[in-house]
Structure formats: structure tokens, C-alpha cells
C-alpha positions in Angstrom: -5.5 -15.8 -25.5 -2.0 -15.3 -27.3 0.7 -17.0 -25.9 2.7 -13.8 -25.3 2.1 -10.9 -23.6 3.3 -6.8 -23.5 4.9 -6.6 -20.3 7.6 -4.0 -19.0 10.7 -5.2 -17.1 13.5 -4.3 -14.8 16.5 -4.1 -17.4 19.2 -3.8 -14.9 19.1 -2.1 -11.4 18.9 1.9 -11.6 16.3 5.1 -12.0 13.4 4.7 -13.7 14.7 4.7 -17.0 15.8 0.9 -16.6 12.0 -0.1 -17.3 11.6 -0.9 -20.4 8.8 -2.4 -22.5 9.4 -6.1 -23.7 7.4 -9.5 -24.5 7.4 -11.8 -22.1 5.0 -16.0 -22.4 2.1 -15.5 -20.6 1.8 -17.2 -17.6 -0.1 -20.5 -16.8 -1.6 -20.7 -13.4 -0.4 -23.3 -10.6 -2.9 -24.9 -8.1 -4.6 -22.5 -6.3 -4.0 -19.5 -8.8 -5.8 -17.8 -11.5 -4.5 -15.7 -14.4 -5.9 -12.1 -14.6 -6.1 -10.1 -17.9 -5.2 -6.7 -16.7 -6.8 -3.0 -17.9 -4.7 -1.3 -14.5 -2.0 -1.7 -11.9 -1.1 0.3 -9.4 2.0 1.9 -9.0 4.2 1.7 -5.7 7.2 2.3 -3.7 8.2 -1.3 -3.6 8.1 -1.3 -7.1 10.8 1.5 -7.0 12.8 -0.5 -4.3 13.1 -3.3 -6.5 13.7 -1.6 -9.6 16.5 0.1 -7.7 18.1 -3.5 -6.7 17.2 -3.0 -3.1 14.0 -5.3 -2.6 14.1 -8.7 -4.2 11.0 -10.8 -5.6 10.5 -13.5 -3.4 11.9 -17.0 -5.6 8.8 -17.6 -7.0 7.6 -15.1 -7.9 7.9 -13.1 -11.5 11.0 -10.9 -12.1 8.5 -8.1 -13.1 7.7 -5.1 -11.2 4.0 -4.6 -10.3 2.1 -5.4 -6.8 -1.4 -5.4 -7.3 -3.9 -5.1 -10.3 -7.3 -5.3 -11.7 -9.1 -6.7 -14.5 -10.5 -10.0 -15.7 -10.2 -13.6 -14.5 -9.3 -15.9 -17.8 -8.3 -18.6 -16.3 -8.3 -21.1 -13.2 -5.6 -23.4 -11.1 -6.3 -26.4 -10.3 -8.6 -26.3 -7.1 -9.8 -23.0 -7.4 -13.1 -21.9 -5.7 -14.8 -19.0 -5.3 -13.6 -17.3 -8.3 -14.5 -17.8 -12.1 -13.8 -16.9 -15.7 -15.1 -13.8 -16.4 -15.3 -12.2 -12.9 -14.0 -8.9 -12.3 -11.6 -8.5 -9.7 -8.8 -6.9 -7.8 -5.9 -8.7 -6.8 -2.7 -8.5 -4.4 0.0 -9.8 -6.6 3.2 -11.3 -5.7 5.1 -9.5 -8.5 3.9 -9.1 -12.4 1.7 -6.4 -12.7 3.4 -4.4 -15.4 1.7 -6.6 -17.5 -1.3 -7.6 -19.7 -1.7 -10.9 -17.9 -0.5 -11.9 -14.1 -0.9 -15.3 -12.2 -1.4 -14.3 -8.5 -3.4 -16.8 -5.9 -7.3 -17.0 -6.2 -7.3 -16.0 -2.3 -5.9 -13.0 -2.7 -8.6 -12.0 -5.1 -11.4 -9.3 -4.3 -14.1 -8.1 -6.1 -14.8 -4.9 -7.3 -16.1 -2.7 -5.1 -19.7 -1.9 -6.0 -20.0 1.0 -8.5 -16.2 1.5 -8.7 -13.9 1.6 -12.2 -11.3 -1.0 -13.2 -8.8 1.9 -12.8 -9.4 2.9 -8.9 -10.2 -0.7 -8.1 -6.4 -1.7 -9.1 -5.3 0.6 -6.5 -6.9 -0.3 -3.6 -4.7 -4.2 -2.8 -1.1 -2.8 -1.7 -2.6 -0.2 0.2 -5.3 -1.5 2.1 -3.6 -5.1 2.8 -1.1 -3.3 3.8 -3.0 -0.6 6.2 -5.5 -3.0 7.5 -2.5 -5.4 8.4 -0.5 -3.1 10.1 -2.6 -0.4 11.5 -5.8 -2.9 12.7 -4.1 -6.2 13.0 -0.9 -5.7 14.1 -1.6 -2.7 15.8 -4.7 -2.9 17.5 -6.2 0.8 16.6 -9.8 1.0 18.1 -12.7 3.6 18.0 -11.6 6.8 20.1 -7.8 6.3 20.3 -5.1 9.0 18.8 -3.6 7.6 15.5 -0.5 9.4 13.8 0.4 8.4 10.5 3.2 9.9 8.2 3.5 10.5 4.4 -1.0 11.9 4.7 -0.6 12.5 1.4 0.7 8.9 0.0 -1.3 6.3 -1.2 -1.0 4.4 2.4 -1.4 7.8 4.2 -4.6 8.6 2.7 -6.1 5.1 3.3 -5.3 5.4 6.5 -6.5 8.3 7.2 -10.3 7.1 6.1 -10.2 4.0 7.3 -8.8 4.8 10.8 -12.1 8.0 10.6 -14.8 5.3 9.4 -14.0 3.3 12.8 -13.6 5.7 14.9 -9.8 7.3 15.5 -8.9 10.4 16.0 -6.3 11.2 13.3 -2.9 13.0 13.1 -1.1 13.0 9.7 1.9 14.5 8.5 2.5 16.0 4.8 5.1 18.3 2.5 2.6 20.9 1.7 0.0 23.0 2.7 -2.3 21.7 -0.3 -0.9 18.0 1.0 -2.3 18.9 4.6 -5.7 20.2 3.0 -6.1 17.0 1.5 -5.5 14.8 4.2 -7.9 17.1 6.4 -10.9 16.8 3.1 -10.2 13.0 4.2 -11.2 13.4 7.9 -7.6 14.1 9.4 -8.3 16.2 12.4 -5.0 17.4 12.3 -2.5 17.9 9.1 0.9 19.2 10.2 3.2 20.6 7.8 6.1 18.4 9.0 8.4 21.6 7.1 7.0 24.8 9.8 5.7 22.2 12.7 7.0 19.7 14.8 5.0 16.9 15.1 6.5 15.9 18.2 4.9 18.9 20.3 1.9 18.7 18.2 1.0 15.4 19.7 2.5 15.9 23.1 0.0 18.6 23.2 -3.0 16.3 22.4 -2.0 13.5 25.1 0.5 11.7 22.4 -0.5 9.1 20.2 -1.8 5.5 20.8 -0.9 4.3 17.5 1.4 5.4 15.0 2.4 4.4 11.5 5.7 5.3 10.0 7.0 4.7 6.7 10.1 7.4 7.1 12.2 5.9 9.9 15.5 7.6 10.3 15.4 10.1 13.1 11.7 9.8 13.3 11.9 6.7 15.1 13.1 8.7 18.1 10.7 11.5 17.7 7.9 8.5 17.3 8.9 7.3 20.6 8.7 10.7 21.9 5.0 11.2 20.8 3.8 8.2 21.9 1.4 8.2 24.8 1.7 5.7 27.7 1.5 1.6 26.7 1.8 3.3 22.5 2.4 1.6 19.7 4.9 2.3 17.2 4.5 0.4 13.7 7.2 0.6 10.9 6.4 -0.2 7.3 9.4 1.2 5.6 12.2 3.6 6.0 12.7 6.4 3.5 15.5 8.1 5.4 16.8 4.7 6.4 16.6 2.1 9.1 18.9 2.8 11.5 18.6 5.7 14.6 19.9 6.1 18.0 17.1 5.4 20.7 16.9 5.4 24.5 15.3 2.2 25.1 14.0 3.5 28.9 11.3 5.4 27.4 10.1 2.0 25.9 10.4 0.1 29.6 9.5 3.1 31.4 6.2 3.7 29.5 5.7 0.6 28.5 6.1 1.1 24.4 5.4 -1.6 21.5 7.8 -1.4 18.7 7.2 -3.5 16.0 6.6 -3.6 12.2 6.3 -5.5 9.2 6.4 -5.9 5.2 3.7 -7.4 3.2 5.5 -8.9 0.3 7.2 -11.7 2.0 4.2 -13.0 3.9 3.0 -16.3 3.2 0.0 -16.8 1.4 -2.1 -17.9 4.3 -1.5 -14.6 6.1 -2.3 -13.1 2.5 -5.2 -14.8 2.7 -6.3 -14.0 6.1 -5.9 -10.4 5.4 -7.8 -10.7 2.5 -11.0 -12.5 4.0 -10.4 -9.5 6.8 -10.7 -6.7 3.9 -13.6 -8.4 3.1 -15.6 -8.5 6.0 -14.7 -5.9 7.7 -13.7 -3.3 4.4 -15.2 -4.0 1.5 -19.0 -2.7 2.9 -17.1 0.5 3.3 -16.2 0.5 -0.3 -19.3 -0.5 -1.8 -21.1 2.0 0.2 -18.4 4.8 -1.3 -17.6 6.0 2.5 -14.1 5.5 1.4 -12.0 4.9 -2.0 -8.7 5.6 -3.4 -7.3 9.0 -3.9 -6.2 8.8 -7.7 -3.2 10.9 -8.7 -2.2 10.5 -12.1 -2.2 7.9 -15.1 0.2 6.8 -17.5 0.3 3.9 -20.3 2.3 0.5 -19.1 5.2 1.8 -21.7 5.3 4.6 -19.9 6.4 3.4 -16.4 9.7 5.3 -16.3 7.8 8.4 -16.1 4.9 7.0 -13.7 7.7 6.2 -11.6 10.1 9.4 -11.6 6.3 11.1 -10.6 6.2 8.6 -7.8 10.1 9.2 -6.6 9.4 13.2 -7.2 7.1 13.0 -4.1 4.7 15.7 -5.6 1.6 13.1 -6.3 -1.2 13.0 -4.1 -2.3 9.4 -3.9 -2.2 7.0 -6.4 -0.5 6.6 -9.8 -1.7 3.9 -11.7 -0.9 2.5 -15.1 -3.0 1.5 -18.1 -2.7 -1.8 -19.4 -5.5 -2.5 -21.7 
């Protein structure tokens, strides 16, 4: 391996056209890690918060954009089991991916799903650790319950939208478009709104109101969330694209006895990483070998060519995922 590596990196905070390319030592792994040679990595929104100067790296972590990945192991931390040179895998990543080579812990390694590419397997680690955490973890969706989730269309909308189906919800999405809402109802949405000609609000008042739902808009949804809620509902927050603050009448939330709550993945130690993981695995992964649910794949573009992958991304008109070619 050469000791240096093609990377692309955050040159000062601002639009995408602060990424640049640049060469950047390739990393050694710490105990517990592995180094990945990368051929993809995804593309996401927290990549765009950071490059914005609005979502830090954690202190350890690389300065480079990129949160998950997929490629080839090439080499091994100290104490690492379970993974070895040469496998194929996918990978959460605490920062790094706009690279040809990350270090990221061997527990947060997957395989590739059975019959799946390099290039849609590097886009399934953000969103499904991040979908399985939040919508089955933290909030307790089971089979035959009403599930709302915003942004269909995104890369977590549409894996939520099949994984919530393939155990059992009934599912309510939101999305910008008619073609947006077709997608999301080719994925097994029962209902798409058009969030721009219908409110969502009376949509799922109608239906009973939703036991679960999973927001990543915030702003004055948070009220209307509340509002569609059904009795003892949970609300779950991920992010907040029209900002974190709203007004809110917290007697709804005694009155019919409400969960708020929410959470970001990035932050979370790698134990809880882990965890999720070994969940995905179990519990996921069958699902993905068995092709009953995959990655919707948007566009591709070349690692130099993250300022555009990104202005594609912040243009809102992909459908799923945008990935980047690294090898």
C-alpha cells in the first residue's frame, strides 16, 4: 500500500465548492480497527452539515467528510476478530470516507449483502444504522402499527419505508413530488402524500393517527407530528431541516400520553455502534441477502467530484442515494 492516499477535504466552512481534492497519509489502524481500501461511499446530509461548519467530527475522528463506505479490508488493529484481509465489507465510519483508504472499528463492519455490488453496498451503513436505531430500537415499531415517516423519497425515507413493510407496518410517507410519492408507494408505502397539495395532518387523523413517526424536518412539523399522533404515539426526531425550535402545547403530550424523543448516530459510542450493528445483522441482513429490500441508488459521481455530488444532494431532487466512486 502507498503511504498516501487521494482523499477530498473540507477547505474551509461553506457550499459545496469548499471540497476539494488533496493527499492526505494513510491511516494506520488502532486496537480494535481495521483499514478499508475503498471503491464507494455514500453520500449524506451530515456530510453537508459538517462541510457547512454546523456538525463537528467527534475528537477522534478524521477531519474528512464521509460516513460510511465499502470496499476491501487491508489491514487489522490489534485484537481484531471476526474480520480479515481481504474480506469485502461495508462499514459505518466515524468520519473519512472521501477517501481511498478509512480506519473505522472492526465492529462496525458488515458484509456484503449476498449478490449485491460494492457500489449499493456502501450505501446501506448511515441509513440502516440509523433507521433500525431509531425507528425499531428506540421506537418500538411492531407488525400492524401506523408508521409516518418524512422525506419518502431520501435515502432514510426509502429504508424506512421497506424495512417498516417487511415486518409488518402500515406505512405513511411524505414527499415533494408526484413521481417522489410513486416511488415511495413502488416501495410498499400505502400512502404517499404530496406534503405541497395535502396535509398530512388530516391524512393521518383520518386513518386513526400514527403510532410511530420519524421526522427529519422539525420546525413547525413538530407540532403537526404531535397532532397526528395516535393515543400513547411516538414521536422520533433525527434531524431538523427547517430548524429545531417550535412552539408546542405540551397537554397534548400528558393528555394522550405522547413519547418525544430522538437521537443522532454520529456521536454514539462504539458499543452502541456495535450493538446496532450485531442488530442489522441478525435481524436485517437475511433481508438483504434475500433481495426483499436494498438501497434506492440515485446518482454517481467520481470522489473529485464531491462538490457536485453534494449541490445534487442539497438540490433535494435525487431519489435515494448518491454515492461516490473511489477506486
Amino acid at each position: 500500500m502507498a503511504e498516501t492516499m487521494n482523499a477530498v477535504e473540507i477547505t474551509e466552512p461553506g457550499g459545496p465548492e469548499v471540497l476539494a481534492p488533496t493527499t492526505r497519509p494513510r491511516p494506520e489502524p488502532r486496537a480494535g480497527e481495521v483499514v478499508i481500501r475503498l471503491a464507494y461511499a455514500g453520500v449524506n446530509r451530515p456530510d453537508a452539515l459538517q462541510r457547512a461548519g454546523a456538525y463537528d467530527p467527534p475528537p477522534t475522528a478524521s477531519d474528512l467528510p464521509g460516513l460510511e463506505g465499502a470496499g476491501e479490508v487491508v489491514a487489522l488493529g490489534e485484537g481484531v476478530t471476526g474480520v480479515r484481509r481481504g474480506d469485502p465489507v461495508c462499514a459505518l465510519l466515524p468520519g473519512g470516507g472521501y477517501a481511498e483508504y478509512v480506519a473505522t472499528p472492526a465492529a462496525h463492519c458488515l458484509p456484503v449483502p449476498q449478490g449485491m455490488a460494492l457500489r449499493e453496498a456502501a450505501c446501506l451503513p448511515e441509513t440502516f444504522f440509523t433507521v433500525w436505531s431509531n425507528v425499531f430500537m428506540r421506537g418500538g415499531l411492531v407488525a400492524g402499527e401506523r408508521f409516518l415517516v418524512h422525506g419518502g423519497s431520501s435515502g432514510i425515507g426509502t429504508t424506512a419505508i421497506q424495512l417498516a413493510r417487511a415486518f409488518g407496518a402500515r406505512v405513511f410517507t411524505t414527499a415533494g413530488s408526484e413521481e417522489k410519492c410513486a416511488t415511495c408507494a413502488d416501495l410498499g408505502a400505502e400512502r404517499a402524500i404530496n406534503y405541497r397539495t395535502e396535509d398530512f395532518v388530516s391524512v393521518l387523523r383520518a386513518e386513526g393517527g400514527a403510532h410511530l413517526i420519524l421526522d427529519m424536518v422539525g420546525g413547525d412539523y413538530i407540532p403537526r407530528n404531535v397532532k397526528s399522533l395516535t393515543e400513547e404515539g411516538r414521536l422520533v426526531m433525527i434531524a431538523f431541516l427547517q430548524g429545531p425550535k417550535a412552539e408546542l402545547n405540551f397537554a397534548q403530550v400528558m393528555v394522550r400520553r405522547l413519547t418525544l424523543t430522538g437521537a443522532t448516530l454520529r456521536p454514539q459510542s462504539d458499543l452502541a455502534k456495535a450493538r446496532i450493528a450485531e442488530a442489522l445483522h441478525e435481524h436485517v441482513w437475511p433481508l438483504l441477502d434475500a433481495g426483499r429490500v436494498g438501497p434506492v441508488m440515485d446518482s454517481e459521481f467520481d470522489l473529485a467530484e464531491a462538490a457536485q455530488a453534494h449541490a445534487r444532494m442539497e438540490s433535494s431532487a435525487h431519489i435515494g442515494k448518491i454515492v461516490l466512486k473511489v477506486a
